[in-house]
C-alpha positions in Angstrom: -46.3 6.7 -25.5 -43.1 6.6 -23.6 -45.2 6.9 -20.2 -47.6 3.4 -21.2 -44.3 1.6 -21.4 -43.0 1.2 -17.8 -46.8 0.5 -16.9 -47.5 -1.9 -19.3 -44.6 -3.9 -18.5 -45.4 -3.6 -14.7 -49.0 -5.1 -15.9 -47.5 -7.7 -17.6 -44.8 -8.4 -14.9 -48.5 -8.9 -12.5 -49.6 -11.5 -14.4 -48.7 -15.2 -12.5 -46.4 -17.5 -14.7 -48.6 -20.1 -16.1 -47.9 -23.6 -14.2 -45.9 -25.9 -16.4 -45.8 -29.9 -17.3 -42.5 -30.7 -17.1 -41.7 -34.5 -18.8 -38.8 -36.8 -17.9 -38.0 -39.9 -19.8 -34.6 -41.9 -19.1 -35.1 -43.8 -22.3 -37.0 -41.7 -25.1 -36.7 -37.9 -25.8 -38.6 -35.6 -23.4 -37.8 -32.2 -20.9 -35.1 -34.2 -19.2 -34.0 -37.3 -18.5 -33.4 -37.3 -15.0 -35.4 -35.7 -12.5 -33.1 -33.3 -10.5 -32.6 -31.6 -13.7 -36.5 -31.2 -13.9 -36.5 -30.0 -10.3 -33.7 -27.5 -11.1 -35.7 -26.2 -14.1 -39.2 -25.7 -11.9 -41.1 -23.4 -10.3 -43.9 -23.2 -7.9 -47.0 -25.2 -9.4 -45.5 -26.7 -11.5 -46.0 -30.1 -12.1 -42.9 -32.9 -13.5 -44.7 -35.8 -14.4 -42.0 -39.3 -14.5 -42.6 -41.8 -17.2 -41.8 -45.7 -15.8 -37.9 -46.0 -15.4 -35.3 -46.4 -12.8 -33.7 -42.9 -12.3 -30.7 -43.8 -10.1 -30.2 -40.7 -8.4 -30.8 -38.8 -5.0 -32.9 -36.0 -5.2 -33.7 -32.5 -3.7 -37.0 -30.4 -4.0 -35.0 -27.2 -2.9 -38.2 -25.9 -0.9 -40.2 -25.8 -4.6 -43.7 -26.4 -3.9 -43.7 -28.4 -7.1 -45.4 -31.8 -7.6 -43.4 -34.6 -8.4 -45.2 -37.3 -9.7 -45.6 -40.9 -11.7 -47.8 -41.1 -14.3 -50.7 -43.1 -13.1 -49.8 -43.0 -9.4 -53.1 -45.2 -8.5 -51.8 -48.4 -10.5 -49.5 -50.8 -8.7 -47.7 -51.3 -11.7 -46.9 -48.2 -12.6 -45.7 -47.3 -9.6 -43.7 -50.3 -9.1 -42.0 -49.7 -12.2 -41.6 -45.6 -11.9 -38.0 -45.9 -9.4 -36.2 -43.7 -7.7 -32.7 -45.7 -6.5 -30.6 -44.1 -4.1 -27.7 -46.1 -5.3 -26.8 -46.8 -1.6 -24.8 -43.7 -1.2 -27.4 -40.8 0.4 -31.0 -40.2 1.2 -32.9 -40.5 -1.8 -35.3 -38.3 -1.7 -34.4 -34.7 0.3 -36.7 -32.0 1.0 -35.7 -28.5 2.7 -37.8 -28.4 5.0 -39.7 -25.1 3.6 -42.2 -27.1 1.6 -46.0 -26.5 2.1 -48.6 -29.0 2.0 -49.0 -27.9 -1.7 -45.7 -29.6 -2.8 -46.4 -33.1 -3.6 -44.3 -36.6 -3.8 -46.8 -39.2 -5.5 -46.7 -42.5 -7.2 -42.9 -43.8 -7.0 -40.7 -46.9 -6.0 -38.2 -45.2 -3.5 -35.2 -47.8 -2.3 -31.7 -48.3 -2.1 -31.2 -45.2 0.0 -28.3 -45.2 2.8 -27.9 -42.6 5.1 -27.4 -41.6 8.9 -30.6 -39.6 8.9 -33.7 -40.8 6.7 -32.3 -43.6 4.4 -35.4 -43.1 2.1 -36.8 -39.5 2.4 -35.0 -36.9 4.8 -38.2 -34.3 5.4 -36.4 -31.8 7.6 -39.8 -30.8 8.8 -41.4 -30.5 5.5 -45.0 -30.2 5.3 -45.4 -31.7 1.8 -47.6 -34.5 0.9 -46.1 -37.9 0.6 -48.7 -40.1 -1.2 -49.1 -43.6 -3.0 -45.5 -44.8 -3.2 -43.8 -47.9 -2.3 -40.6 -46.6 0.5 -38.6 -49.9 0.2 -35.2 -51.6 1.1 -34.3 -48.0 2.7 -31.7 -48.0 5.7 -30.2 -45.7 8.1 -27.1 -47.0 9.1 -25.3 -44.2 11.7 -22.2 -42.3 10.4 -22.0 -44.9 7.3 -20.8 -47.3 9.7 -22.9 -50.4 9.0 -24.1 -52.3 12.4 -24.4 -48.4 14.0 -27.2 -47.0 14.1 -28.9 -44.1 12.4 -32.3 -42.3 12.5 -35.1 -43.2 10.4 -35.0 -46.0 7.5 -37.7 -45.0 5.4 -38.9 -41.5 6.5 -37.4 -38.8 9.0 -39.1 -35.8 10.2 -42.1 -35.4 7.4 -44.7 -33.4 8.7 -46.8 -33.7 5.9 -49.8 -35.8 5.1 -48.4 -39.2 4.6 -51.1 -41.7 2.8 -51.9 -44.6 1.0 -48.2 -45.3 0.6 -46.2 -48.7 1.7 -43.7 -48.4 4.3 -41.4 -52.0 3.9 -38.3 -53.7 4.1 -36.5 -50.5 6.0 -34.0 -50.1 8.7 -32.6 -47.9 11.4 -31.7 -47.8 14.7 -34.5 -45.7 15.6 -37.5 -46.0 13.4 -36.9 -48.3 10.8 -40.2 -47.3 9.0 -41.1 -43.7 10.5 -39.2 -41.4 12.8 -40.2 -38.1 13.7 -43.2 -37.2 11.3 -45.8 -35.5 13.0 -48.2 -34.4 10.7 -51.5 -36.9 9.7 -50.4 -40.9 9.0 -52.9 -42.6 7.6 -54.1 -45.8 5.1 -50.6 -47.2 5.1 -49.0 -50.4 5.2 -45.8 -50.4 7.3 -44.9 -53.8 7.3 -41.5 -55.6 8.1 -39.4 -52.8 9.3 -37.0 -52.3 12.0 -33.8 -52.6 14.2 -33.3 -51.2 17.4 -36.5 -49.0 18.9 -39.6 -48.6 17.1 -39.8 -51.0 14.5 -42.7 -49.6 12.2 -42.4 -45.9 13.4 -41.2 -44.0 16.2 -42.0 -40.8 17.8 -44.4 -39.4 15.7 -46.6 -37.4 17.3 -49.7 -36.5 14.9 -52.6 -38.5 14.3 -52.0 -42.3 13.3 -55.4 -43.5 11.8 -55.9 -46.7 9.7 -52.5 -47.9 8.8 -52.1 -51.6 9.0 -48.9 -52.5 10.8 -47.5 -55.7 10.4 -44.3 -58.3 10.7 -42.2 -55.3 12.0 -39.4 -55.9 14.3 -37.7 -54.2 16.9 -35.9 -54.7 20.4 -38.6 -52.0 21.8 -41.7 -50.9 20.6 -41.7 -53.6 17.7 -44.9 -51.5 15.9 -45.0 -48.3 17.4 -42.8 -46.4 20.1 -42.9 -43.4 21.7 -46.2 -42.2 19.7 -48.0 -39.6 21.8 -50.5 -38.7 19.5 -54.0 -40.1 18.5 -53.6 -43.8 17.3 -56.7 -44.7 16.0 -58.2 -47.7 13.9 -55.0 -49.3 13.6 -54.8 -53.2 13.1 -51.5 -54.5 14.4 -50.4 -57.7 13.8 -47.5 -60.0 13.9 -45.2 -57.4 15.3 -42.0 -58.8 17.3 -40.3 -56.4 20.1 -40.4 -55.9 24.0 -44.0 -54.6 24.0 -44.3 -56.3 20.8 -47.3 -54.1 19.3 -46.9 -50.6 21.2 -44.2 -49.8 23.4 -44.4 -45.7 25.9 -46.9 -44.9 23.6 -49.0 -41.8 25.9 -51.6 -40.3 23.6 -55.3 -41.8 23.1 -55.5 -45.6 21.5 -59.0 -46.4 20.3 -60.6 -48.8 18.0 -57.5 -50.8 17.1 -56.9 -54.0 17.0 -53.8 -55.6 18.4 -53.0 -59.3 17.9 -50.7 -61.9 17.5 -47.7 -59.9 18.6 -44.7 -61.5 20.2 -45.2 -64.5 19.2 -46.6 -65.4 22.8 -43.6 -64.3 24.5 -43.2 -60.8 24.8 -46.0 -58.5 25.8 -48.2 -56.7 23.1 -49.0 -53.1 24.9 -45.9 -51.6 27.6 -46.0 -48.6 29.4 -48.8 -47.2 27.2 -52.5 -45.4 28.1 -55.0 -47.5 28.4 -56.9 -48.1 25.5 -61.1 -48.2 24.7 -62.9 -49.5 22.4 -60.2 -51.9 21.0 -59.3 -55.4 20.1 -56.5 -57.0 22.3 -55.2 -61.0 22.2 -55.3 -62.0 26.0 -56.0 -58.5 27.0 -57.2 -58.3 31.0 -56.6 -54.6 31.8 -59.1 -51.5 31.8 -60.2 -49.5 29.6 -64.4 -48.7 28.0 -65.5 -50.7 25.3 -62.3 -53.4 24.5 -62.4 -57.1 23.7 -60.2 -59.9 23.8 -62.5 -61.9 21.4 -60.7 -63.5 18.2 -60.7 -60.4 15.6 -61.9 -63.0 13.0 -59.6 -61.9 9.7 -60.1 -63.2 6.5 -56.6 -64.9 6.4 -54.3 -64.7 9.1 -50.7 -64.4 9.0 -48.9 -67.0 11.3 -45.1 -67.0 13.6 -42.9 -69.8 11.9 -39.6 -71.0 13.8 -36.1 -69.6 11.2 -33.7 -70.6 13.3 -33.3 -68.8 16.2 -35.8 -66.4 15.6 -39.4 -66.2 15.3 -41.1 -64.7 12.0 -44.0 -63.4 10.9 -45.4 -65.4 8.0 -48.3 -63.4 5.8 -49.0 -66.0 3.4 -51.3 -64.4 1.6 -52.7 -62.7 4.7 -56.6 -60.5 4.6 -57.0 -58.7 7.2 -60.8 -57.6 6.6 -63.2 -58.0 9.1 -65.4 -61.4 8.4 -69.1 -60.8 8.0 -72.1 -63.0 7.2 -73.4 -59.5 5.8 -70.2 -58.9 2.8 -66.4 -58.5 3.2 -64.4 -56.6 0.8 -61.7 -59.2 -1.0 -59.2 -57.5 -2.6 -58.3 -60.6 -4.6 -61.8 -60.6 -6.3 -62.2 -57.0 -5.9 -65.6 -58.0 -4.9 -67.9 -58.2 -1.5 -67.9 -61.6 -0.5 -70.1 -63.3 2.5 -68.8 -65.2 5.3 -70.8 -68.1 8.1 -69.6 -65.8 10.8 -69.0 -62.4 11.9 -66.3 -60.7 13.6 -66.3 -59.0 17.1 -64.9 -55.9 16.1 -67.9 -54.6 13.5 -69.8 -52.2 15.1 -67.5 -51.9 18.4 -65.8 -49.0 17.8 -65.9 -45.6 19.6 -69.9 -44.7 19.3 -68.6 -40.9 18.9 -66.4 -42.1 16.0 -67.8 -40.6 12.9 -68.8 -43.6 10.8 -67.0 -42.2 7.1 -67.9 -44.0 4.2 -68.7 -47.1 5.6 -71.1 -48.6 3.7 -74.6 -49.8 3.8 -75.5 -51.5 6.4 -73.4 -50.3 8.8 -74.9 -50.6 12.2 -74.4 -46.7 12.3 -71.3 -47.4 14.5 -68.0 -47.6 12.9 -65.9 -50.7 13.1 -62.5 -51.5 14.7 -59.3 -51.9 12.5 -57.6 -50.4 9.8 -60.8 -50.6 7.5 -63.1 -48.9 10.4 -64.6 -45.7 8.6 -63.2 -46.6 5.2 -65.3 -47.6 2.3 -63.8 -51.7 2.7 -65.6 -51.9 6.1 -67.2 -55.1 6.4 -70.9 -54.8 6.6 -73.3 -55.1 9.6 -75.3 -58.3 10.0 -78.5 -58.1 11.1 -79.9 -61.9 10.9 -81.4 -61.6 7.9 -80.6 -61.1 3.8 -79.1 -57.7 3.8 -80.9 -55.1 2.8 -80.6 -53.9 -1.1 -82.7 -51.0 -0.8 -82.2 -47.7 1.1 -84.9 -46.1 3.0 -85.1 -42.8 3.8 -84.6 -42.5 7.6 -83.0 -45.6 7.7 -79.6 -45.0 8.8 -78.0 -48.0 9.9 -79.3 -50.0 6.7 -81.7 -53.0 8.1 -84.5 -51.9 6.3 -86.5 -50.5 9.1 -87.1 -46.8 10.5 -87.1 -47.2 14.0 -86.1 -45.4 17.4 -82.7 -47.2 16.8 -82.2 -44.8 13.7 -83.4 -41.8 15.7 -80.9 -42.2 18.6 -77.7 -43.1 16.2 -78.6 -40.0 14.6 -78.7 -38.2 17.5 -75.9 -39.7 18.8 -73.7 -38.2 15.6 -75.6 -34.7 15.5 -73.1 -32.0 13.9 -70.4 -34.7 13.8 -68.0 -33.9 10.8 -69.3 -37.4 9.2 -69.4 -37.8 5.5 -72.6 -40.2 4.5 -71.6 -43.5 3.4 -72.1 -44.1 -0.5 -75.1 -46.6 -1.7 -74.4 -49.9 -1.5 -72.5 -52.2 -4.2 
């Protein structure tokens, strides 16, 4: 009996600890009531789940590939009302760095952080996913000295996946949204960022795909500086900086589209590779496949005179594609039809896989932030669009015909996930 002892406790030490639910609640009883007293208590896969609040503190995931996360971090109001507030004196969220891509952040309001490196999150090269938060009113002000400059407003140096979050209102004297994250950026709104180089990010050097960059400011690089990676279905708009939309930006630039930057005065691409397949105001340089023809958005922002300066005004700004065939409206949350259509459907990258965009689709995926994305606006093809899908038909007008044969040709073995039936 004595021998079974030492082995069944070396069988029972085998066993993985069960992943926990961990609750905070600042205002009725639960785990904990902040959340770096959850974090303390966790381990690996473990999940703390945040009830709505505002948790003024500055936390650290201490390398725990936990996930930290709202409770419905897919409704606007719940995230807007489930804050994390720096309180002005650090960054307010830090990782170690020694995160994998199975620690998540999800689903909060993070603001009011201060700090020389990454006002809002300091990544330290962490690989963790940063997903569906707001990163607001975050600044990095160098050595606490205000006027100085510091690195990274919003985010420093996350590797990660970064998505579906909104990257606004953030400063620092070298990327006032972004700085530094070189893992996958993509479905963001960065909008109204900036200071000194890179308004909406700078130096990150993964892939940039279908973020919509907007009102950022910056004296270079007022969008994007020093990004040497693929930048790819971007829509850039409104941006204000020498080279005003991208500024020594050296990796591959397709089917973006970059408009209204500079406010007429400053140029929108400096020092950058050319371009293809894009949408550029006024654009006269080379490059396969680009346009200077008006983008046609649903609602366009506009530059209004504030004294001195010029700003970028949304005003209820849409920047979907219009189409006589159906644009998304996020007001309606409905597809709506237009009397024209814009330029940039169908005028993408022909290799570009064409994701989920929907039926019809042209089988060739659209420029802009909403190219490959399940809001694409729709193909027109002079006549009612087609409610029906036939088999073989793979742009959606209805007809099997050599057209369908060479588009599907043209994407053979392309990593393309088939758009969903039309709604």
């Amino acid at each position: 009996m004595a021998k079974l002892i030492p082995a069944f406790i070396c069988m029972f030490l085998a066993v993985p600890c069960q992943a926990r639910i961990i609750y905070v609640d600042d205002d009725v009883p639960a785990d904990f009531n902040n959340i770096q007293a959850a974090i303390d208590d966790s381990n690996d896969g473990d999940i703390i789940e945040v009830q709505p609040g505002r948790y003024t503190e500055n936390i650290n995931f201490l390398g725990k590939d936990i996930t930290l996360t709202s409770t419905n971090p897919t409704d606007e109001v719940i995230v807007d009302s489930t804050i994390i507030d720096g309180n002005d004196v650090n960054s307010v969220v830090i990782f170690s760095g020694t995160e994998s891509s199975d620690c998540v952040l999800r689903g909060f309001t993070i603001t009011n952080g201060e700090a020389p490196e990454g006002g809002g999150i300091y990544g330290n090269g962490t690989l963790s996913t940063i997903e569906n938060n707001i990163i607001i009113g975050n600044n990095a002000v160098g050595y606490g000295i205000p006027g100085s400059y510091g690195w990274g407003g919003g985010l420093l140096d996350c590797d990660g996946l970064i998505q579906n979050n909104i990257i606004t209102g953030n400063y620092g004297g070298w990327g006032g949204g972004l700085l530094c994250c070189d893992g996958s950026i993509k479905d963001n709104i960065i909008s109204y960022n900036g200071w000194y180089a890179g308004g909406g990010m700078s130096c990150c050097g993964g892939e940039i795909s279908n973020n919509l960059l907007v009102g950022n400011r910056a004296v270079y690089g007022g969008a994007l500086s020093c990004c040497n990676g693929i930048i790819r279905n971007c829509t850039v708009v409104g941006n204000w900086a020498n080279g005003s939309g991208l500024d020594a930006c050296n990796g591959s630039i397709s089917n973006c589209i970059i408009w209204k930057n500079g406010g007429g005065i400053w140029t929108q691409i400096k020092d950058c590779s050319t371009p293809i397949y894009s949408c550029i105001e006024d654009w006269t340089g080379a490059g396969t496949g680009n346009t200077s023809a008006d983008p046609c958005f649903a609602n366009m922002g506009y530059w209004q005179q504030q004294g001195s300066f010029l700003r970028w005004v949304e005003n209820g700004a849409d920047y979907h594609l219009r189409s006589q065939a159906g644009r998304w409206d996020p007001n309606s949350e409905s597809w709506v039809q237009d009397d024209v259509n814009s330029p940039c459907i169908d005028a993408g990258n022909p290799m570009s896989p064409i994701g989920l965009e929907p039926f019809p689709n042209g089988g060739r995926i659209n420029m802009g932030a909403y190219g490959g994305m399940a809001e694409a606006s729709k193909s027109y093809f002079g006549k009612p669009v087609c409610e029906t899908i036939v088999a073989g038909d793979i742009n959606g007008d209805c007809m099997v015909n050599f057209l369908d044969f060479r588009l599907m040709a043209l994407h053979w073995l392309e990593d393309n996930t088939p758009p969903p039936p039309p709604s």
